[in-house]
C-alpha positions as a printed Julia matrix, in Angstrom:
73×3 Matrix{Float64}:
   0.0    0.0     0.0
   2.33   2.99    1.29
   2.19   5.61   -1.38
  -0.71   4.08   -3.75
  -3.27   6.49   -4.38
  -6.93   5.57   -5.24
  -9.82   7.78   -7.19
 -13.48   7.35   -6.29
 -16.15   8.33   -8.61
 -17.95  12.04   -8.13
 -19.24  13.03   -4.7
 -21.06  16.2    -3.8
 -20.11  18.49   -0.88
 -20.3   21.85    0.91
 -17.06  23.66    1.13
 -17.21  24.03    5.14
 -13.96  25.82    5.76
 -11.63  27.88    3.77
  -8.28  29.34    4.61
  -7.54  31.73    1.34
  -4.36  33.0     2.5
  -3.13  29.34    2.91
  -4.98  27.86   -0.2
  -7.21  25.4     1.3
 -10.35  24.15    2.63
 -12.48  21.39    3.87
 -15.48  19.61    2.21
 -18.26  17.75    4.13
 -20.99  15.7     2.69
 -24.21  15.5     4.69
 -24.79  12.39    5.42
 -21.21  12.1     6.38
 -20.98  14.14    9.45
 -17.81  12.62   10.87
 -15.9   12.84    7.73
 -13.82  15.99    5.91
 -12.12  15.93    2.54
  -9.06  18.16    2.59
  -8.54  20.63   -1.15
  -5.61  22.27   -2.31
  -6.14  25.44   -4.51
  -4.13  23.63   -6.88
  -7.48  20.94   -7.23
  -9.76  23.23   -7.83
 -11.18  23.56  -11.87
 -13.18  26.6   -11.15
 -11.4   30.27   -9.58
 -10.16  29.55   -5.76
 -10.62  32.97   -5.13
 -14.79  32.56   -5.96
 -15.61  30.02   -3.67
 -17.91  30.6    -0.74
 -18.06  28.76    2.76
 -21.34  26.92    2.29
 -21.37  26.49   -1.26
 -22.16  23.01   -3.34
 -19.24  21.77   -4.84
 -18.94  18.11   -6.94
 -15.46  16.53   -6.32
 -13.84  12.91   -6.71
 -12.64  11.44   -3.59
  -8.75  10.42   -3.49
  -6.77   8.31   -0.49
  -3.57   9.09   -0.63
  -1.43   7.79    2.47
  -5.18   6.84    4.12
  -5.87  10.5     4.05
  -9.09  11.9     2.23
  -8.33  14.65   -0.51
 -10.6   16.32   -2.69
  -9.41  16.59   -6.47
 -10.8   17.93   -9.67
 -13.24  20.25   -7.75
């Protein structure tokens, strides 16, 4: 296992947190509650600088290192 990384098909979210001056944020899903998906600016399709704490967002799921990422927001 170690490095692999795996892709999940399309989820949807809400962008609960955002640190602009760092480039990130967190995604939850609703019926998810105890779970978080980290994002990099660098993941994001659309402009980092338009997105809004609260706002829907589709994104594919990766584990990289058993760590949840969001990609290809």
């Amino acid at each position: 296992m170690g490095n692999e990384t795996e892709v999940a098909p399309m989820l949807t979210g809400i962008i609960s947190n955002i640190v602009r001056e760092k480039g990130y944020g967190f995604i939850v899903v609703r019926d998810l509650v105890d779970k978080s998906w980290f994002f990099h600016k660098s993941n994001i399709k659309a402009d980092f600088g338009k997105l809004l704490k609260g706002q829907k967002v589709f994104f594919e799921e990766r584990i990289k290192d058993g760590k949840y990422q969001a990609v290809n927001i």
